[in-house]
Structures are given as structure tokens and as C-alpha cells.
ZARO-271513 format. One record per residue (C-alpha): x, y, z; residue number from 1. Coordinates in steps of 0.5 Angstrom, whole numbers. Example, Ala and Ser with C-alpha at 12.3 -4.5 7.8 and 13.67 -1.06 7.14 Angstrom:
BEGIN
+-------+-------+-------+-----+
|     X |     Y |     Z | num |
+-------+-------+-------+-----+
|    25 |    -9 |    16 |   1 |
|    27 |    -2 |    14 |   2 |
+-------+-------+-------+-----+
***
This chain:
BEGIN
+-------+-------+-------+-----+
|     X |     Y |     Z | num |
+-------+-------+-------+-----+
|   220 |   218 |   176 |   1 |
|   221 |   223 |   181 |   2 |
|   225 |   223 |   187 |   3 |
|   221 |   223 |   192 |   4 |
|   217 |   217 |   189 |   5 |
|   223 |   213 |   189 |   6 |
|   224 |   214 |   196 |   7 |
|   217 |   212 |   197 |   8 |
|   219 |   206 |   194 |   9 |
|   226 |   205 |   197 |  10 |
|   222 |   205 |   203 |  11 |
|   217 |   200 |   202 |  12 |
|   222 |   195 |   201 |  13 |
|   226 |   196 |   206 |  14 |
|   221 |   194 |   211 |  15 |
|   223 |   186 |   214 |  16 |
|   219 |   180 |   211 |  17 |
|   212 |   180 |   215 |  18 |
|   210 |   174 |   219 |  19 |
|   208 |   168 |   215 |  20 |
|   202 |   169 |   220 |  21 |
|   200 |   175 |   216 |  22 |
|   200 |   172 |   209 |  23 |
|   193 |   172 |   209 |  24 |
|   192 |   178 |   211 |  25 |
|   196 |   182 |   206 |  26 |
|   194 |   178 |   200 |  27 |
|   187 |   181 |   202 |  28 |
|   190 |   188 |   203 |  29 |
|   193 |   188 |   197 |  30 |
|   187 |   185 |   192 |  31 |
|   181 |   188 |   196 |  32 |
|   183 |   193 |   202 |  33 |
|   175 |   195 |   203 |  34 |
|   174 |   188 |   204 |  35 |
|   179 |   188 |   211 |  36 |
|   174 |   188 |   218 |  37 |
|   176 |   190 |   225 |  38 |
|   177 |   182 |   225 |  39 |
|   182 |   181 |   220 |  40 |
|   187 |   185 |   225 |  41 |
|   184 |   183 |   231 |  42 |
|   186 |   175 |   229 |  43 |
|   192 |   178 |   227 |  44 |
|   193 |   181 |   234 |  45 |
|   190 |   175 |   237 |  46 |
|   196 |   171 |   234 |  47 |
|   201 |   175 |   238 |  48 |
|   203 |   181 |   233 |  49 |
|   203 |   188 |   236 |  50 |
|   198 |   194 |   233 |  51 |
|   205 |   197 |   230 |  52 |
|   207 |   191 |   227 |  53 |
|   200 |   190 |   223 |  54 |
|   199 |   197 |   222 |  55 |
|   208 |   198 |   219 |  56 |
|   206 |   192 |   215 |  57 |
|   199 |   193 |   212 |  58 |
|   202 |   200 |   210 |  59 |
|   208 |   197 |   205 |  60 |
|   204 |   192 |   203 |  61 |
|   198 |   197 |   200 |  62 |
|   205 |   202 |   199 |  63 |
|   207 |   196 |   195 |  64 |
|   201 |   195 |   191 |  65 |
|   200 |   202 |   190 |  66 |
|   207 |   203 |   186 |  67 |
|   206 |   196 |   182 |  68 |
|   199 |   199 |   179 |  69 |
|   202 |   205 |   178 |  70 |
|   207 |   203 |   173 |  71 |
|   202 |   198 |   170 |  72 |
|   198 |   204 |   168 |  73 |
|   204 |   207 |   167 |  74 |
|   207 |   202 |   162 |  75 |
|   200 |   201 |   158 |  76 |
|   199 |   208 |   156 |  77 |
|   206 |   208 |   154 |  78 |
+-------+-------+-------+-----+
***
């Protein structure tokens, strides 16, 4: 792989564990990201986290999910 693609996913792993709160939400980010409303994130904000926290963790969490599919295809096709 190239160097800045595992630097892409060094730094999604380096992202603290999100909330047990946002489990849900993060799920739905990483199986059907379209399907996310203003909602979603308002619930999230209703539950005490901040627009950083939402928006840093909805990133590693699509990033993450991004790069698993990445090397699925990747391993499929050899």
C-alpha cells in the first residue's frame, strides 16, 4: 500500500473509543451512511456530545469503514 493511505489509517485508529451513546449512530454511518438525518445527530447533541465530537467520530468511523472495504475488494480480486 502507499504511504499516505497508511497514514490514513493510522490516524483512524488513533481516534479515542467513541461514547457508548453514539453506538447506534455509528453503526447506521458505517452500513448506510445516506440513511443518516439531521435527527441522528440532533439526539446525539441532545445527549450531551458536542458538533466536534459527532462530526471526529462519524469521520474515523466512515474512514474505518472505507478502508475495511478497501482491502475486501482488494483481497477478492487478488
Amino acid at each position: 500500500m502507499t504511504e499516505p493511505l497508511e497514514q490514513l489509517r493510522a490516524t483512524a485508529a488513533s481516534f479515542p473509543q467513541a461514547p457508548m451513546v453514539m453506538a447506534p449512530y455509528l453503526d447506521k454511518v458505517r452500513s448506510g451512511a445516506y440513511t443518516v438525518t439531521d435527527d441522528d445527530v440532533e439526539a446525539l447533541r441532545a445527549a450531551g456530545l458536542t458538533e466536534d465530537e459527532i462530526f471526529e467520530q462519524t469521520v474515523a468511523a466512515a474512514v474505518a469503514e472505507g478502508l475495511r472495504r478497501l482491502d475486501s475488494g482488494l483481497k477478492a480480486i487478488g
